[in-house]
C-alpha positions in Angstrom: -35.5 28.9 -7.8 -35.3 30.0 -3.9 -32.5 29.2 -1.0 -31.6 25.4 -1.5 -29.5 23.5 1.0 -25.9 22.8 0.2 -24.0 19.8 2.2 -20.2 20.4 1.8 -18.2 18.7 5.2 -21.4 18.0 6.8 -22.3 21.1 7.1 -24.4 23.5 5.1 -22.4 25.4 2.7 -20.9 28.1 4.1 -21.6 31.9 3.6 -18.3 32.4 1.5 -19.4 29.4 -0.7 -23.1 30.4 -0.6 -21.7 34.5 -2.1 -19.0 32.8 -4.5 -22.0 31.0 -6.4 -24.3 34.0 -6.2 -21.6 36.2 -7.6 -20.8 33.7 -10.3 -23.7 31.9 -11.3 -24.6 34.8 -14.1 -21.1 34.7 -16.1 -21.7 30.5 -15.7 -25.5 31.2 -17.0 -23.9 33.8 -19.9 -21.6 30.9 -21.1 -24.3 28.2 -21.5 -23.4 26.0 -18.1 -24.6 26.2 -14.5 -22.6 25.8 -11.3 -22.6 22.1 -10.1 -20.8 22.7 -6.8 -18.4 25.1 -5.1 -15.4 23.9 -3.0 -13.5 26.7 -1.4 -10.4 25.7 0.3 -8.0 27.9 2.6 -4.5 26.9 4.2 -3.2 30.0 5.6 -3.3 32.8 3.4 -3.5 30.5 0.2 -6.5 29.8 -1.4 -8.2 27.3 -3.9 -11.3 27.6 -5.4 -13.0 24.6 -7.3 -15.9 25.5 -9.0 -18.1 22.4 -10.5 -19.5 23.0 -13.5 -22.7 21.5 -15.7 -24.1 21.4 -19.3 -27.5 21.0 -19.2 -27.5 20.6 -23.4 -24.8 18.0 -23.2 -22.3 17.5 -20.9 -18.7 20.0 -20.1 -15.7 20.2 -22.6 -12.5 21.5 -22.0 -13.6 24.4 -24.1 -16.3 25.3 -21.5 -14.4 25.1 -18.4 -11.0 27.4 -20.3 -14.3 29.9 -21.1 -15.5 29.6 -18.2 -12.1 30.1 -16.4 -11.2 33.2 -17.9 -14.8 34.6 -17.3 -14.9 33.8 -13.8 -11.4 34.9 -12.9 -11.9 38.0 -14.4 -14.7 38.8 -12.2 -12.9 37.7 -9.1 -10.3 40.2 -10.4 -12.7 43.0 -10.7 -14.4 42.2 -7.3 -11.4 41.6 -5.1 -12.8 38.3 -3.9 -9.7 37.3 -2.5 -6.9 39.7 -1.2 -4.2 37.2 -0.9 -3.0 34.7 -3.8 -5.6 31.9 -4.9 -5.7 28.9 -7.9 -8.8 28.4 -9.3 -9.9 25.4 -10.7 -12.9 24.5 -13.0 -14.2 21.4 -13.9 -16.8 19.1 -15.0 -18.2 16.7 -12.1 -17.7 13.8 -13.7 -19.2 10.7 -14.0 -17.7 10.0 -10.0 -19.4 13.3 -9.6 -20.0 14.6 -5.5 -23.6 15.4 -4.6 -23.4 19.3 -3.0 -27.1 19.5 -2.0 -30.6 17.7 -1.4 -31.7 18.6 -4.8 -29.0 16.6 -6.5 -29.5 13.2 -4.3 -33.0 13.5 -5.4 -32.1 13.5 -8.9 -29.9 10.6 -8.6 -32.1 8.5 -7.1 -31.4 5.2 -8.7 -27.4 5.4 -8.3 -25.2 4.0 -6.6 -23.6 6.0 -4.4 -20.7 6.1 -1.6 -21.2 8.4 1.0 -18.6 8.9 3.9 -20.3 10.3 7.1 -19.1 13.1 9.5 -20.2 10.5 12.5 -20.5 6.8 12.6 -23.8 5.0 12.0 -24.3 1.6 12.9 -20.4 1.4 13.7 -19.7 2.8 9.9 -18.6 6.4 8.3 -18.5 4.9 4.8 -21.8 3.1 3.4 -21.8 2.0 -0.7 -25.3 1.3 -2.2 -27.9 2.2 -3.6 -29.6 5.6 -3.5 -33.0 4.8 -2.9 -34.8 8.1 -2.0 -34.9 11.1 0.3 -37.0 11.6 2.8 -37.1 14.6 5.3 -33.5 15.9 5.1 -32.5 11.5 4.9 -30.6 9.9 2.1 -32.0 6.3 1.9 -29.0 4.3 1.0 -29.9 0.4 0.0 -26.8 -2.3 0.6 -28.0 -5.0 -0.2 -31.2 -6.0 1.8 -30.5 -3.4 4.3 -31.5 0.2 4.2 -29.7 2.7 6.1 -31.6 6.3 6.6 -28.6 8.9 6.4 -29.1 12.3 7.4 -28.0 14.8 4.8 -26.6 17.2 7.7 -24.0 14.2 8.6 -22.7 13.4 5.1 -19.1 14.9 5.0 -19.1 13.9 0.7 -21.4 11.6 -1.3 -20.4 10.8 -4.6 -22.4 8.7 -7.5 -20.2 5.6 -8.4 -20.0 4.9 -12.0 -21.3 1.5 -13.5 -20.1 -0.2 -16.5 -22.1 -2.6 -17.5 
């Protein structure tokens, strides 16, 4: 699969995210999901830990995220991944789910989307519309007739928006 890009705060995941999904991605595998995103949060000596989970067969259930809890915080356990007190959550993305990396914008291409941006563009840090491609690092956002070239490196959080028709 090789090194993909993730885009948590803008920035490319960072190397504590980048080992937590390394370290975890086999027990995830083991139980039949993969990891949609990681969110590693830190105030002080308290952590949280948000691990996204996916189905490719069918979506998550509750039953896969409480297997998939106990699995994972067993191996933190073992590998003393975090000396100081932490919560761990695990989850399905949802239909609202955030977009972590290039890979997933391209495979929502179609969606709408709202993305909130790191630094203004065109006098905005929050642009709702269509995902229309992806193009050298850019997501192409469509609102209405407009298209707005976003680079990946400045979205702080994208996140598909669900449509009921």
């Amino acid at each position: 699969m090789g090194v993909r890009p993730f885009f948590i705060g803008g920035l490319e995941m960072n190397t504590k995210e980048q080992q937590l999904e390394t370290l975890l991605a086999p027990t995830v595998a083991r139980l039949g999901c993969v990891i949609w995103g990681v969110e590693l949060l830190s105030h002080g000596r308290y952590s949280k830990l948000r691990l996204f989970i996916d189905n490719p067969e069918g979506g998550v259930s509750i039953d896969d995220c409480a297997r998939v809890s106990r699995q994972v915080s067993d191996v933190l356990d073992v590998e003393d991944t975090f000396p100081q007190s932490y919560t761990l959550e695990v989850s399905s993305p949802g239909m609202d789910r955030i977009l972590f990396n290039a890979e997933q914008f391209v495979a929502n291409i179609g969606e709408t989307v709202d993305v909130r941006l790191n630094f203004p563009l065109e006098g905005q840090k929050r642009i709702v519309g269509l995902l229309a491609g992806v193009e050298n690092d850019e997501a192409i956002v469509r609102v209405k007739e407009e298209e707005y070239l976003l680079p990946l490196e400045n979205v702080q959080r994208a996140r598909i928006v669900p449509q009921f028709d």
